[in-house]
C-alpha positions as CSV (number, residue, x, y, z in Angstrom):
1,X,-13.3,-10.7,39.6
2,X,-14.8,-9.0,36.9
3,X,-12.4,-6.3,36.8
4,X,-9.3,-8.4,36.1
5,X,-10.9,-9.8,33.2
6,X,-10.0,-6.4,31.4
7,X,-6.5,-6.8,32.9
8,X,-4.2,-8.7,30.9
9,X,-2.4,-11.5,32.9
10,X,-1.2,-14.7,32.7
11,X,-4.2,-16.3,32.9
12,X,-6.3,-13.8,31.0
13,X,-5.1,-13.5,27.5
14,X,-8.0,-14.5,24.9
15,X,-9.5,-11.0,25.3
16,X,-6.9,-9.3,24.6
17,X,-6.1,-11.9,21.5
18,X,-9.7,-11.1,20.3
19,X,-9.3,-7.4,20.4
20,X,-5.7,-7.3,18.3
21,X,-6.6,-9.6,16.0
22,X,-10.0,-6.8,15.1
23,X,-7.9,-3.9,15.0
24,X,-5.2,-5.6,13.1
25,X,-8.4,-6.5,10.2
26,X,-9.4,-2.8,10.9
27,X,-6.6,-1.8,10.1
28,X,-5.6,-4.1,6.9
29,X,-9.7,-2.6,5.7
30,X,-8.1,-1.2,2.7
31,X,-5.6,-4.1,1.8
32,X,-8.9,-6.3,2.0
33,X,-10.8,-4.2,0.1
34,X,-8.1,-4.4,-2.9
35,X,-7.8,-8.4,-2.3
36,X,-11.6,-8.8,-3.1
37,X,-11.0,-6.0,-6.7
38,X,-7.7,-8.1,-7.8
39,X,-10.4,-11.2,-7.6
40,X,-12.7,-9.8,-9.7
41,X,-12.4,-9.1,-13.6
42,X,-10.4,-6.6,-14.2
43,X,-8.3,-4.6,-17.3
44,X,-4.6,-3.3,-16.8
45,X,-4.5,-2.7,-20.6
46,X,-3.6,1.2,-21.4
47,X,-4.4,3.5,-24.0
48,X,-1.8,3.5,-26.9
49,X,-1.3,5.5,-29.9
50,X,-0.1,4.5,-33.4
51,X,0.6,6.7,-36.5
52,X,-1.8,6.1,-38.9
53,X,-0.4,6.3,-42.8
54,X,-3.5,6.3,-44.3
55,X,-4.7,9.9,-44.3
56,X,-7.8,9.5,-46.2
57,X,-9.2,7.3,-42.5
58,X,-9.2,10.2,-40.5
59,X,-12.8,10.8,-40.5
60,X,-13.7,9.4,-38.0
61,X,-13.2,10.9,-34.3
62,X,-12.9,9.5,-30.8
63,X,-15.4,10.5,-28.6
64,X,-15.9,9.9,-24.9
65,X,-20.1,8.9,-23.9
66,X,-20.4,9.8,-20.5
67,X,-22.9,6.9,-18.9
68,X,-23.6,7.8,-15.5
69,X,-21.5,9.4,-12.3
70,X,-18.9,6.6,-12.2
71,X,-19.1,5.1,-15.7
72,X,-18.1,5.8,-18.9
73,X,-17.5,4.5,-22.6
74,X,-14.2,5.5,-24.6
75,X,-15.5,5.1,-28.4
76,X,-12.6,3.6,-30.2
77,X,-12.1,5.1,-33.5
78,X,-9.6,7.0,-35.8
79,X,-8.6,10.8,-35.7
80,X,-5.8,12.6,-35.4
81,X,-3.5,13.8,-32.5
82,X,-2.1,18.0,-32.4
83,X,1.5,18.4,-32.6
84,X,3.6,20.7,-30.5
85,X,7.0,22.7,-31.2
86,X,9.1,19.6,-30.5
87,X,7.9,17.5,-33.0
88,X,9.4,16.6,-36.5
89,X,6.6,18.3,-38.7
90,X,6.9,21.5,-36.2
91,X,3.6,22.0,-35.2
92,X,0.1,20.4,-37.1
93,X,-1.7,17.0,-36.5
94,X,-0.7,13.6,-37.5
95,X,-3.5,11.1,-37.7
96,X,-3.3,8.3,-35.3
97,X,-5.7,5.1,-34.6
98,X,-6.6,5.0,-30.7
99,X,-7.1,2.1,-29.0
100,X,-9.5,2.4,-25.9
101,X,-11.0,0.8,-23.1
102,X,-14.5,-0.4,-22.2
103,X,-14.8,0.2,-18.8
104,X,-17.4,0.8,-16.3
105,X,-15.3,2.0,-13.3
106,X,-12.6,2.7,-11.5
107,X,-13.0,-0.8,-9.3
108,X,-12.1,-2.9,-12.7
109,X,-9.5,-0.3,-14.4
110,X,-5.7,-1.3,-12.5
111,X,-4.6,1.1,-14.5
112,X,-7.0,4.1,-13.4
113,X,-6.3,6.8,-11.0
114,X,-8.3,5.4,-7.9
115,X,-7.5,2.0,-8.1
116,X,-3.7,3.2,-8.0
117,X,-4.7,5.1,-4.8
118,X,-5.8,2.2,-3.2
119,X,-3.2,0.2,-4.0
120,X,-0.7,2.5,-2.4
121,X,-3.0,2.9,0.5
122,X,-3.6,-0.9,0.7
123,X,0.5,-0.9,1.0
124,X,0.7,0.8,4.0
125,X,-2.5,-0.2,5.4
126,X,-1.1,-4.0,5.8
127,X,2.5,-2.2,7.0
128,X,0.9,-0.7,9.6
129,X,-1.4,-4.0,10.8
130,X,1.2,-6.2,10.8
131,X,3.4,-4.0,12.9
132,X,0.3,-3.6,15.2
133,X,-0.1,-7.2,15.4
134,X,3.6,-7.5,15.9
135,X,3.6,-5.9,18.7
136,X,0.6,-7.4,20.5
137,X,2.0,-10.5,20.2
138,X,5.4,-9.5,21.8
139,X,2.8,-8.1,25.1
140,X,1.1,-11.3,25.0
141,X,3.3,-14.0,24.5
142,X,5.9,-12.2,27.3
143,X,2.6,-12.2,29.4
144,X,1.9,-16.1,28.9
145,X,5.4,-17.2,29.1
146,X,6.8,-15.6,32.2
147,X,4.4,-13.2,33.6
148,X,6.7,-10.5,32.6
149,X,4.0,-7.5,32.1
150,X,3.7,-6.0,35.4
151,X,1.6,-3.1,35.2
152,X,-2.2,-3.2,34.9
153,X,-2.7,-3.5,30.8
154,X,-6.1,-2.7,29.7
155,X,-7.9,-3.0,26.1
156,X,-7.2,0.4,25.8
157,X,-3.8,0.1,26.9
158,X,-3.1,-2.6,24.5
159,X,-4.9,-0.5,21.4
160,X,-2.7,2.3,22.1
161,X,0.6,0.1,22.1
162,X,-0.6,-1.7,19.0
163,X,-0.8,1.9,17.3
164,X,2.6,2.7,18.6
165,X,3.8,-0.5,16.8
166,X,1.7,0.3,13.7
167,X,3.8,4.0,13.4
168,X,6.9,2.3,13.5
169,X,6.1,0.0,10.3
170,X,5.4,2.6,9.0
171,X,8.3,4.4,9.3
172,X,10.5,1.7,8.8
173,X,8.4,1.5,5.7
174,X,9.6,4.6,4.6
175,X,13.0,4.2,5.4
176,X,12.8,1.5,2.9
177,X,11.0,3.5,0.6
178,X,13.8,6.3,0.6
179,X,16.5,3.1,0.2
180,X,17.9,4.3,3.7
181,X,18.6,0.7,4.2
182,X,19.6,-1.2,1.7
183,X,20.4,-5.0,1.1
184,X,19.2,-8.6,0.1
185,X,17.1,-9.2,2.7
186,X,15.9,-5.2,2.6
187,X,12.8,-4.6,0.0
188,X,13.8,-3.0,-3.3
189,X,13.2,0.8,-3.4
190,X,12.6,0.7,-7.1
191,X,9.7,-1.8,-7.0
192,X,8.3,0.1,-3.9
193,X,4.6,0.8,-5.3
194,X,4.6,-2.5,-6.9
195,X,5.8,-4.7,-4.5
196,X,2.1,-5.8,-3.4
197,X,2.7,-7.5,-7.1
198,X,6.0,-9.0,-6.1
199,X,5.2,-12.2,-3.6
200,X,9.1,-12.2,-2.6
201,X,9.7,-8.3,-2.1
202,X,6.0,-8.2,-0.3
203,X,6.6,-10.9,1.8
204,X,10.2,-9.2,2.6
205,X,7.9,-6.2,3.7
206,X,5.3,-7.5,6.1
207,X,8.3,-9.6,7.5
208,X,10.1,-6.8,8.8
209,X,6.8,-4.7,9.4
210,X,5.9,-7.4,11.8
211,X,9.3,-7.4,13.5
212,X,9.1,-3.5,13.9
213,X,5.8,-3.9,15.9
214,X,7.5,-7.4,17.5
215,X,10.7,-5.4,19.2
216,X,9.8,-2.4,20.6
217,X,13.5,-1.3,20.2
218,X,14.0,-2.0,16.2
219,X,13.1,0.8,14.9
220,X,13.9,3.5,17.8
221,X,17.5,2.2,17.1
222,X,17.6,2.4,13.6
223,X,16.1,6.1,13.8
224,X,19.3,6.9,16.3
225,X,21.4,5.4,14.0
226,X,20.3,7.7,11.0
227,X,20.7,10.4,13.7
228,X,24.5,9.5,14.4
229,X,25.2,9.2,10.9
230,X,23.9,12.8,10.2
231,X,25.4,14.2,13.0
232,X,28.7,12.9,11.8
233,X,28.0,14.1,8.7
234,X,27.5,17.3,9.2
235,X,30.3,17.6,11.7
């Protein structure tokens, strides 16, 4: 008895339930992690130049106070910016005013490099759970509707073919990514790394992430169809 309560069956289904909805947060770690920054204060205000006409204000320089390991202090101020062989004055310095930022770290700067990294990795992090959760529900609910699943699925077994689902997001993320499909109801390329700031385009995404997990045969027909195409192609 005990045995077939790590086999999934009609009558047995809450474990397995339990155990895709934990990978699927597992999986969506990072996506959390950037919900809980975006919540907090944050700046997404860049550092700008402008020509100064004033030359006589160019005492002063801009310096950079380093605070500790992951903090630091940009000192606004006035100075002036080197020229290069392309400009109008062929070479010297023009002064400029520079605008800066206070910020502490990376976790409250949108516009530094690591929160950028996350919010690319929190992209494909929430591709990749909903197509795992996609598919677990396709196992399950064929298992509590008609008893379909035949074959003895374990929690392992059903980890293994949420990951499966989870690779196929993410390569149907990609095709969209590289605009290899195309269309109104298709994500915008263009808006790609910014979509998690789009509701419309994002929610197009984990849409058609979740149906990649949800029909095991989406994506293996789309990738035969690329193959055809190429085939003909090149013939």
């Amino acid at each position: 008895m005990s045995n077939k309560l790590w086999l999934l069956s009609k009558d047995n289904t809450a474990p397995f339930i339990l155990v895709a909805l934990t990978y699927f947060i597992f999986l969506s770690t990072p996506f959390i992690f950037f919900l809980i920054l975006k919540a907090s204060p944050h700046t997404s205000t860049s550092v700008s130049l402008y020509e100064y006409k004033n030359t006589e204000d160019t005492k002063k320089v801009t310096k950079k106070i380093k605070e500790d390991d992951d903090s630091f202090v940009d000192a606004a101020g006035v100075g002036t910016a080197q020229l290069n062989e392309f400009d109008d004055n062929e070479g010297g310095s023009m002064p400029v005013e520079i605008v800066t930022k206070n910020v502490k770290n990376w976790k409250k700067d949108a516009d530094s490099r690591g929160f950028i990294i996350l919010t690319r990795l929190s992209i494909f992090s929430i591709i990749i759970a909903f197509g795992a959760i996609g598919s677990a529900v396709s196992l399950i609910s064929r298992t509590r509707n008609d008893g379909s699943i035949l074959n003895n699925i374990t929690i392992l077994e059903i980890l293994s073919i949420q990951t499966i689902g989870g690779i196929f997001a993410c390569i149907l993320g990609l095709a969209f990514m590289g605009n290899l499909l195309s269309g109104a109801i298709f994500p915008n390329p263009s808006v790609f790394y910014r979509i998690i700031y789009i509701p419309s385009a994002f929610a197009k995404l984990l849409v058609w992430s979740f149906i990649a997990g949800f029909s095991e045969r989406f994506v293996p027909n789309i990738l035969n169809n690329f193959i055809k195409k190429a085939e003909d192609t090149n013939g």
